[in-house]
C-alpha positions in Angstrom: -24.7 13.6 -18.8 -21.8 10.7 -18.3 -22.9 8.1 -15.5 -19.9 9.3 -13.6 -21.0 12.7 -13.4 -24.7 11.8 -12.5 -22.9 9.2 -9.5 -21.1 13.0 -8.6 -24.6 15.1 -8.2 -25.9 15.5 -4.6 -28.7 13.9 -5.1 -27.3 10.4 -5.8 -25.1 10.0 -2.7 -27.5 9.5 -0.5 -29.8 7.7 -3.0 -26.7 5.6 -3.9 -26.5 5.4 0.0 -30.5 4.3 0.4 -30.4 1.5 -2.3 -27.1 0.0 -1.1 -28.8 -0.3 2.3 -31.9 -1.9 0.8 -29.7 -4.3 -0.9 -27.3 -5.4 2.0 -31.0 -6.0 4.3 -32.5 -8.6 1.9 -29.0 -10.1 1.6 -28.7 -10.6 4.6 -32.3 -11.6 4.8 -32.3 -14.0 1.6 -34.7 -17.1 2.0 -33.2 -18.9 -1.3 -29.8 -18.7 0.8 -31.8 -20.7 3.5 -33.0 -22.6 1.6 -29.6 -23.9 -0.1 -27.9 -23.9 3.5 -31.1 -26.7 4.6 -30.4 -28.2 1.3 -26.8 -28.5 1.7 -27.4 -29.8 4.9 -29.6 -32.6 4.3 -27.5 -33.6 1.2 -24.6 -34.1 3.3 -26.4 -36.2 5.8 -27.0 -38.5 3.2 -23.6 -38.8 1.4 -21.2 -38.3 3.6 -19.1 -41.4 4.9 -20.5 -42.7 8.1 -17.7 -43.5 10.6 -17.4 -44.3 13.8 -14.0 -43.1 14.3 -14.5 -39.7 13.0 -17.4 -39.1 15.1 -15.3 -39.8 18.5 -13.0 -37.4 17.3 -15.0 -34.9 16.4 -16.4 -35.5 19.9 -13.7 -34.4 21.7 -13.5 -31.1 19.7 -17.1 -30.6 21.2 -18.9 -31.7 17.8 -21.9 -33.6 19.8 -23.6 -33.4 16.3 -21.0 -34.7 13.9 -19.1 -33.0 11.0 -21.7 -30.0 10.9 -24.4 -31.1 8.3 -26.6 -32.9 11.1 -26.4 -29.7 12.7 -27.5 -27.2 9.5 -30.0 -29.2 8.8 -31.8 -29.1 12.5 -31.2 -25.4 12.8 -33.2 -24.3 9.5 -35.6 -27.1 9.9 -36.6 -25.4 13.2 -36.5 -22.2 11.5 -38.6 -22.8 9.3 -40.9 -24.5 11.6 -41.0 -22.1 14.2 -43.4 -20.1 12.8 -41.8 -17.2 13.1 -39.5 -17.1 10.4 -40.6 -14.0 8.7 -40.2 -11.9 11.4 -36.7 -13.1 12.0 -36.2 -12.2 8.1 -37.5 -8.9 9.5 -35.3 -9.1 11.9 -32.2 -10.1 10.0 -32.9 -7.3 7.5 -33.2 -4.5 10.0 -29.1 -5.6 11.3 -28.4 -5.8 8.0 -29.1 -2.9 6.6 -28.0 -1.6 10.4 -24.5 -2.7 10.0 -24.1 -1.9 6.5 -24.9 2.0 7.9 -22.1 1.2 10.7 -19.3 0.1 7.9 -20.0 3.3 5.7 -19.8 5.3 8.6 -16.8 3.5 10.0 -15.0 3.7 6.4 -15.4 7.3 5.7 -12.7 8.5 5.7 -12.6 11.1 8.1 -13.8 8.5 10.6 -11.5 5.6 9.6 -8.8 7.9 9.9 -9.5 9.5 13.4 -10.5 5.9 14.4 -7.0 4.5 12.9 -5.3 7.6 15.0 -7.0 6.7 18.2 -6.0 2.8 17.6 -2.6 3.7 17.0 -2.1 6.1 20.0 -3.8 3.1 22.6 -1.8 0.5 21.1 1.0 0.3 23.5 -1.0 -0.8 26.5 -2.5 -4.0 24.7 1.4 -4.5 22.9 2.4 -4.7 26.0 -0.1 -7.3 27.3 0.3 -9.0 24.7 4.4 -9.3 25.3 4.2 -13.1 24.5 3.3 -13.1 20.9 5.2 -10.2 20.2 5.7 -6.3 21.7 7.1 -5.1 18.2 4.5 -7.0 16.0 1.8 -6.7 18.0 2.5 -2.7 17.9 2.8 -2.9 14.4 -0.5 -4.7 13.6 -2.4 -1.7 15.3 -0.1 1.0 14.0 -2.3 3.8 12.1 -1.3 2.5 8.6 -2.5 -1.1 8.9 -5.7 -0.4 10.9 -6.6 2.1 7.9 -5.8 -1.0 5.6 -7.9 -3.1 7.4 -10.7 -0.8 7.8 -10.2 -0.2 3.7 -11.5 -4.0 3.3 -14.5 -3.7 5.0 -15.7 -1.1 2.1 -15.7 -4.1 -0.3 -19.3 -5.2 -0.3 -19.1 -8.6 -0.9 -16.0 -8.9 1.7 -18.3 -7.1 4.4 -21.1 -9.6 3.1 -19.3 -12.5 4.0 -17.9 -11.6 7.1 -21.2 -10.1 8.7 -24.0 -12.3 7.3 -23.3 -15.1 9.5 -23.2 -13.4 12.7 -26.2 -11.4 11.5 -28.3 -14.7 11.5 -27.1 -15.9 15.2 -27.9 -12.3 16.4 -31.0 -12.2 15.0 -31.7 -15.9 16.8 -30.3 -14.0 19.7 -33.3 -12.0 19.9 -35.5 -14.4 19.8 -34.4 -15.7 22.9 -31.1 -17.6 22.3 -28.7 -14.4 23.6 -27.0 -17.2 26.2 -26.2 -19.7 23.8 -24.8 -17.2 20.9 -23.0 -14.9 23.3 -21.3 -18.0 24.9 -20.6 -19.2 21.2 -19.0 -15.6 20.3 -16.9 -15.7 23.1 -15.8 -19.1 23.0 -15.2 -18.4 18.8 -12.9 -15.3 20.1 -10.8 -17.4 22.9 -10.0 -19.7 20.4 -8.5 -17.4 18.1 -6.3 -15.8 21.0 -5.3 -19.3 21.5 -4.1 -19.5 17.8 -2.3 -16.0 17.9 -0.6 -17.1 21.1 0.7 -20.1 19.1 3.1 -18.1 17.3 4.6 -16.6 20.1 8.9 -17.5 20.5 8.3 -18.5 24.0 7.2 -22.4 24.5 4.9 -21.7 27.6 3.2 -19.2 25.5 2.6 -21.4 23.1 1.6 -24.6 25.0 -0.8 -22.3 26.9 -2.5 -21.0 23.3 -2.8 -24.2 22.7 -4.9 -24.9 25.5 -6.9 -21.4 25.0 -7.7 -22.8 21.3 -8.8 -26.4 22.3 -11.0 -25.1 24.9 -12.2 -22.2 23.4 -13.1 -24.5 20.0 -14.6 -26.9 21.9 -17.1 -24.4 23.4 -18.2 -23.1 20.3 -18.3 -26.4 18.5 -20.8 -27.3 21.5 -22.7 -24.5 21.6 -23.3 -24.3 17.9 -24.8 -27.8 18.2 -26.3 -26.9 21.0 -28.4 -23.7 19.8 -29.4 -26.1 16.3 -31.0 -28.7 18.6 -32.7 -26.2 21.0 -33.9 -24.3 18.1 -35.2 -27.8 16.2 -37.0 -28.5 19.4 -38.7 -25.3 19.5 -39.9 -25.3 16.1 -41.6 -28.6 16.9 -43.1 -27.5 19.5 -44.2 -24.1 17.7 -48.2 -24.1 18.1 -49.7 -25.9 14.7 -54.2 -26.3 14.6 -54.9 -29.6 16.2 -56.4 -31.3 12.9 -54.5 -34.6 11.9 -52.8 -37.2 14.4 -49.5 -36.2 12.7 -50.1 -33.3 14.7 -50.7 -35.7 18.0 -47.5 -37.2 16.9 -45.5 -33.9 16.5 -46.5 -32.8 19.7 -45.4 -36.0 21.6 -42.0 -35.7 19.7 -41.5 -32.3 20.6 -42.2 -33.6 24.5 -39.6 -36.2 24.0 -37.2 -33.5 22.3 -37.6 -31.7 25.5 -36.6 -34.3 27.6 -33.9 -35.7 25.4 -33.2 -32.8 23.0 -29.7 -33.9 21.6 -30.5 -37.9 21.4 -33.9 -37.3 19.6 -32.2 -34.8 17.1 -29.9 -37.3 15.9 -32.5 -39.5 15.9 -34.8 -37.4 13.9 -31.7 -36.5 11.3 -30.7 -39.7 10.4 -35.2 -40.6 9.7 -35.1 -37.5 7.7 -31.6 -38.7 5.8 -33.4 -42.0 5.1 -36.4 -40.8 3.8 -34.6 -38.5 1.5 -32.3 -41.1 0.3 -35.8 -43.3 -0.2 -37.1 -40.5 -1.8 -34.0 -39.9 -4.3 -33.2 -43.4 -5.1 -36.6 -43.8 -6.2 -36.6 -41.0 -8.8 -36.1 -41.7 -12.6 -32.5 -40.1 -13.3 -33.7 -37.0 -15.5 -35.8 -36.3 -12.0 -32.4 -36.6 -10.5 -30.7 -34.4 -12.5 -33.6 -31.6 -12.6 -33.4 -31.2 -8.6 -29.6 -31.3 -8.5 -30.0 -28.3 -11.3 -32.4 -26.5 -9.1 -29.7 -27.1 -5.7 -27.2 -25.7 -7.6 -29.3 -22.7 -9.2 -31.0 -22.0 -5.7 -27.1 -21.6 -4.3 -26.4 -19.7 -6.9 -28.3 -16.5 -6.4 -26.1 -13.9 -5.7 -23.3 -16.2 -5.0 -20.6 -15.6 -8.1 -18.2 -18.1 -8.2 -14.9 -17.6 -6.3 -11.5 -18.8 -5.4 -10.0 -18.9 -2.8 -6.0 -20.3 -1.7 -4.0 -21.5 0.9 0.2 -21.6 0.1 2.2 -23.0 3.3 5.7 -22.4 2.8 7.2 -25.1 5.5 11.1 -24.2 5.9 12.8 -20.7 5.5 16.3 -18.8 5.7 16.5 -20.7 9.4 16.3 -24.2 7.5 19.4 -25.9 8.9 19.0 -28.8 6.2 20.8 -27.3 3.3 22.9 -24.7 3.6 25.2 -24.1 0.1 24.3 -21.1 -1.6 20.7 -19.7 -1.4 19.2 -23.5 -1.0 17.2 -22.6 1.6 15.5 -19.5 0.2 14.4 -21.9 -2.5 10.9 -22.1 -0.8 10.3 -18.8 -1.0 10.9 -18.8 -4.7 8.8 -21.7 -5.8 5.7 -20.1 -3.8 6.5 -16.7 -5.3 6.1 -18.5 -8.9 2.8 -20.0 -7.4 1.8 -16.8 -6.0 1.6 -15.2 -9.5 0.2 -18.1 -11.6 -2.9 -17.8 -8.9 -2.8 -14.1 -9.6 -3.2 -14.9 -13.7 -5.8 -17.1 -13.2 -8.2 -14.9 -11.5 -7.2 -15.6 -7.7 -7.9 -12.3 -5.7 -5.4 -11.7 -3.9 -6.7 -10.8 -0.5 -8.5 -14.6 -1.3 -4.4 -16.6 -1.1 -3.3 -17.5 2.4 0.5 -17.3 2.6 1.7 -19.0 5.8 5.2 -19.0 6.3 7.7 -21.3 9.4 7.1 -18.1 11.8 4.5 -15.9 10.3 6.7 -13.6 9.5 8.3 -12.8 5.7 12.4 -12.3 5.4 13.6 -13.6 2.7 17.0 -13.3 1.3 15.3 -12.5 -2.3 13.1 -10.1 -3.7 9.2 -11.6 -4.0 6.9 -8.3 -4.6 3.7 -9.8 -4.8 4.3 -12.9 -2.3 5.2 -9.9 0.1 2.6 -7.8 -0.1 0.6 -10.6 0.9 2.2 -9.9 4.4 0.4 -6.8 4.3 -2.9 -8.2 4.8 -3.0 -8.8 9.2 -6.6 -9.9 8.9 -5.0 -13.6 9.5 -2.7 -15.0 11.2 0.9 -16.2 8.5 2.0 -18.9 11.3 2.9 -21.8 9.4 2.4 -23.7 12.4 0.3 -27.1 11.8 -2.5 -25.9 13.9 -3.2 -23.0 12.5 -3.0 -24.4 9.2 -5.8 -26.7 10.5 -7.6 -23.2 11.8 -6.9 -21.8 7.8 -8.1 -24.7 6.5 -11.1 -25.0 8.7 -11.8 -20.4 7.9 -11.6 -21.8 4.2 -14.3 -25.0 4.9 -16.5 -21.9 5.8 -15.9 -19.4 3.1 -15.3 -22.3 0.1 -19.1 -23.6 -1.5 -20.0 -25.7 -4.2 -19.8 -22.6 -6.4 -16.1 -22.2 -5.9 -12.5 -23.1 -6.5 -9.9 -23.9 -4.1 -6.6 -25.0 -3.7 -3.9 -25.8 -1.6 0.1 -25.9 -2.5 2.7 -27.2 0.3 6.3 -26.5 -0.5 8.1 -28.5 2.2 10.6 -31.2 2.8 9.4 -34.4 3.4 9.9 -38.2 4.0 7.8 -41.3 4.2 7.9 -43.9 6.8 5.9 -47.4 7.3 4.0 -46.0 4.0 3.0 -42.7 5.0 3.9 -39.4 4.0 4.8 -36.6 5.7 6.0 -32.6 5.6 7.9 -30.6 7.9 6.3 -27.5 8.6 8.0 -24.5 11.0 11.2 -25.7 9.9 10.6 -29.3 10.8 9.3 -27.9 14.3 5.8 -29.3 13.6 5.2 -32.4 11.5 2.4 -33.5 9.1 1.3 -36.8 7.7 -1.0 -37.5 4.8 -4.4 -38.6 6.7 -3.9 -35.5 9.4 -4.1 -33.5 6.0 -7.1 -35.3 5.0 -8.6 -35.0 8.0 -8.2 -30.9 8.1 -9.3 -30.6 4.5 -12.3 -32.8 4.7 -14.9 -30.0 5.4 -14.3 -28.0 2.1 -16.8 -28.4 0.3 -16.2 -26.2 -2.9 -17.1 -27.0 -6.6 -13.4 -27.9 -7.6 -10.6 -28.8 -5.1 -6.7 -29.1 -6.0 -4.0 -30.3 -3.5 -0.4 -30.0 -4.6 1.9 -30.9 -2.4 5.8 -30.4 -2.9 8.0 -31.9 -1.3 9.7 -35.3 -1.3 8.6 -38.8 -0.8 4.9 -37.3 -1.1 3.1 -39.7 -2.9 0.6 -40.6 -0.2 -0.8 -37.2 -0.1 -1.9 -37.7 -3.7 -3.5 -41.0 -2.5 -5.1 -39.7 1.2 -6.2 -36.1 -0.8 -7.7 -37.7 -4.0 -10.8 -38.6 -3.1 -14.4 -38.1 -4.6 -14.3 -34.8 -7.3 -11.3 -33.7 -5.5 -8.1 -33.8 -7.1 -4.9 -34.2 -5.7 -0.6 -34.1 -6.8 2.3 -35.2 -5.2 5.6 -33.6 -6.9 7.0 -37.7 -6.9 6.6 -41.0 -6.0 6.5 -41.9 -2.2 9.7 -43.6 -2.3 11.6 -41.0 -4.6 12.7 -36.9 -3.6 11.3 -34.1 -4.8 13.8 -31.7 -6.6 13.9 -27.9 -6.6 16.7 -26.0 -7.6 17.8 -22.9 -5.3 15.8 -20.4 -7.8 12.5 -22.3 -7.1 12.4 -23.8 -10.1 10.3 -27.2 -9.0 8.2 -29.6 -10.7 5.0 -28.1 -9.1 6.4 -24.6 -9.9 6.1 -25.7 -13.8 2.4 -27.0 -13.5 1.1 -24.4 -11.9 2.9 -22.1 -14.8 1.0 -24.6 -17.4 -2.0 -24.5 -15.6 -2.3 -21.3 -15.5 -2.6 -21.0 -19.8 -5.7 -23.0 -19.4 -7.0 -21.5 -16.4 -8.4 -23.2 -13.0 -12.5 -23.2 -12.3 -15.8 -25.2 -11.7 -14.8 -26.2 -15.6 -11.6 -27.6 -15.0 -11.4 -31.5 -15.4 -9.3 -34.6 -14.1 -8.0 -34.4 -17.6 -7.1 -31.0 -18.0 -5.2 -31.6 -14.8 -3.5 -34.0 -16.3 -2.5 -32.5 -19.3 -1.0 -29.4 -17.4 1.0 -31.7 -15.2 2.5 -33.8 -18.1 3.4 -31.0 -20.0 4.9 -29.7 -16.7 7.2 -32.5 -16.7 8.6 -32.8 -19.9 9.6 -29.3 -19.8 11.2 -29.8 -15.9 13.2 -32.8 -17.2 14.3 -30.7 -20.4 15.3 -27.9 -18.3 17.3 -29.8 -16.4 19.3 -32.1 -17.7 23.3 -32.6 -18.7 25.2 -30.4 -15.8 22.5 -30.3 -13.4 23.6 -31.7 -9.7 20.8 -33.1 -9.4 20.2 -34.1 -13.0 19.7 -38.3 -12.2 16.9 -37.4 -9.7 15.3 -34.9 -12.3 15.3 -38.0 -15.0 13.5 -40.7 -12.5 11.0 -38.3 -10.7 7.9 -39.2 -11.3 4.5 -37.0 -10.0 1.3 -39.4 -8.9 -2.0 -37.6 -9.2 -5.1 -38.7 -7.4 -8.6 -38.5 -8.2 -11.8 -40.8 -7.3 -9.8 -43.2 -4.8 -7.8 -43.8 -7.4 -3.5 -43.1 -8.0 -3.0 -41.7 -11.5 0.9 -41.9 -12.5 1.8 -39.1 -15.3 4.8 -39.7 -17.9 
């Protein structure tokens, strides 16, 4: 009997049904993924930049705890010295398998049909209170048809993995008697992204009141995030341990003074713990080194395949008032369709590319097929607006690891003043400079990280971008334009097309970046040449690529 035929007998749905179950409740109940978060935590403590500057920003955003790995590292240090982390495993595989019920009952299709009618014949109530982003595409996002479609992506495993897991761990810290501090989160995490939607509205007060909804809601959640990792740190200090050493004596005390001053003795106790691992590394011979990085990277591993994921911010459409002959300003559209598809030949899933566009919405004057059926997915929000860019950006910090692959491609104008570059996104509504880019990308953390950026004068995003492993290249110089002919034929066009013969991954190299980009320009400058209007600029441009703090020209 043919395995398809065996998966058709009655007996193997509900088996198929039983194991699928099991699997989802350790997933979501996996210590070796604890134990890489705790890990990744503490490793950041130790290398990331210290500044003073970054902090008091972050402040304001309600990060009381820094960038995020202060906080990882208290929360599963408390976990695991609460003493009752098994039975929160318990816990967290009982929801799990629990939800992963819910989804295949919600995405049979009899039920994700009936549900999709229901959505689509109550939708013109909350269209209507939602009049400021949008009665017709607001009525469209909850029409039958994309409510199925939406419903369709939660029977992907892995997608309903990676959605769930997270909010399976903070409920099943909920239960153990955190409900205040993770409902207050939840809600906090949901006004925010009401503030984003509201961005996009066409009405100005609209949008100056999202903006609003998003700060405040954002920094709620940042706060209580930080807040439930110090209480839960505290906690598993002061977790009942046999009374047999003075370490004990001294854990005790601690735990009294955490109680008193819970956030100021976290820090505290972080930056000890960062010290004493930095002690501890520096002091190992380098093959010790290299065997513990080995076992980081194996332990985040387990059932974690490697990924990519993209982000393509197209920042002027047809309603770009800056060149009008012909189809000029179409031409954005075109180069991120070319994009589009090399990211589709080198592995990129596409419900994994981001396609923001000046309004969110996708009306071209040509025909993309692929780059529009990325509009198809309303899971996100397409505003090309700089802050919810920042909100994309910040979504992919949280989806990206070390075991992935990310990248980011601007097609813009831009200009550079005083030294610093800039884009105009939403039509040259909003405006973005080099080190506001930096400062939105800095979170990603993923195995390999490219930043293209096309547009002119864009040199200093190459410089701000290439830092560390990451990689980053600006279509010219910073004192030179960018050139793109009205059938989105640009520079960074051509080196995604060579790119893509090699491939993009965790394997890719400085070098092989290189390589695509300088045979990139030899065949943009041979393609045009002679007649071409702009055939002077073609000759001069230049691309800069950064890497390792350091400006890499390519001829």
């Amino acid at each position: 009997m043919s395995l398809e035929k065996l998966l058709e007998h009655p007996v193997a749905k509900p088996l198929e049904l039983i194991a699928n179950t099991g699997l989802n409740a350790l997933h979501a109940a996996n210590p070796l993924r604890d134990a890489h978060e705790f890990l990744t935590g503490a490793y950041g403590l130790v290398t990331e930049p210290k500044s003073k500057k970054e902090y008091i920003t972050g402040l304001k955003q309600g990060k009381v705890l820094g960038k995020g790995n202060l906080a990882k590292t208290l929360l599963y240090s408390g976990l695991f010295l609460s003493g009752a982390y098994v039975p929160l495993l318990a816990t967290r595989a009982a929801l799990g398998g629990g939800a992963y019920l819910a989804k295949r009952a919600l995405t049979w299709d009899p039920v994700k049909n009936a549900a999709a009618t229901l959505v689509d014949k109550l939708k013109y109530a909350p269209a209507a209170l939602a009049a400021g982003l949008g009665y017709q595409k607001v009525k469209q996002s909850l029409s039958k048809k994309n409510v199925a479609k939406t419903l369709d992506k939660w029977k992907d495993d892995r997608y309903f993995r990676e959605n769930i897991n997270p909010t399976i761990l903070e409920a099943a810290i909920a239960a153990k008697g955190y409900a205040g501090a993770v409902g207050l989160k939840w809600l906090a995490g949901i006004t925010a992204k009401t503030g984003t939607k509201l961005q996009t509205s066409k009405y100005k007060t609209i949008r100056s009141l999202g903006k609003k909804t998003n700060t405040i809601g954002t920094f709620v959640q940042n706060l209580c995030g930080d807040y439930l990792a110090a209480s839960v740190f505290a906690t598993g200090l002061d977790a009942p341990k046999p009374p047999v050493t003075e370490t004990y004596k001294q854990a005790v005390d601690f735990a009294e003074k955490v109680r008193e001053q819970p956030l100021e003795t976290a820090k505290e106790a972080a930056v000890t713990l960062a010290d004493r691992v930095q002690s501890t590394v520096s002091t190992m011979t380098a093959p010790a080194q290299h065997a513990l990085a080995e076992a980081w990277d194996y332990i985040g591993g387990i059932d974690n395949p490697a990924d990519k994921h993209a982000v393509i911010v197209i920042g002027y459409d047809t309603d770009d008032r800056i060149f009008r002959f012909n189809d000029a300003s179409d031409m954005f559209y075109a180069d991120a369709a070319k994009v589009y598809d090399d990211l589709l030949r080198m592995g990129f899933k596409a419900e994994n590319i981001k396609v923001l566009t000046p309004d969110g919405d996708f009306h071209p004057r040509g025909n993309y097929a692929n780059l529009a059926r990325a509009f198809s997915d309303t899971s996100y929000n397409h505003s090309g607006s700089e802050e919810n860019l920042k909100q994309t950006l910040e979504q992919m910090a949280q989806k990206a690891d070390h075991n992935d692959t990310f990248t980011l491609y601007v097609a813009a104008h831009g200009l550079n003043e005083n030294g610093t570059s800039f884009v105009g996104l939403r039509n040259g509504t909003d405006t973005m400079t080099d080190q506001e880019l930096r400062e939105y990308t800095k979170n990603i953390n993923a195995g390999t990280e490219l930043y293209v950026v096309g547009a002119c004068h864009s040199g200093g995003f190459a410089e701000q971008l290439g830092q560390g492993r990451d990689i980053a290249v600006s279509a010219c110089s910073s004192n030179q334009p960018a050139i793109t002919d009205i059938y989105g034929n640009s520079l960074t066009a051509y080196f995604y097309d060579e790119l893509a013969r090699k491939g993009l991954g965790n394997n890719t190299t400085p070098a092989d970046i290189k390589e695509a980009l300088g045979n990139a320009l030899i065949k943009f400058k041979n393609e045009h040449r002679g007649a071409f209007l702009y055939a002077d600029e073609v000759r001069d441009q230049m691309p800069v690529m950064g890497t390792g703090g350091s400006m890499l020209p390519v001829k």
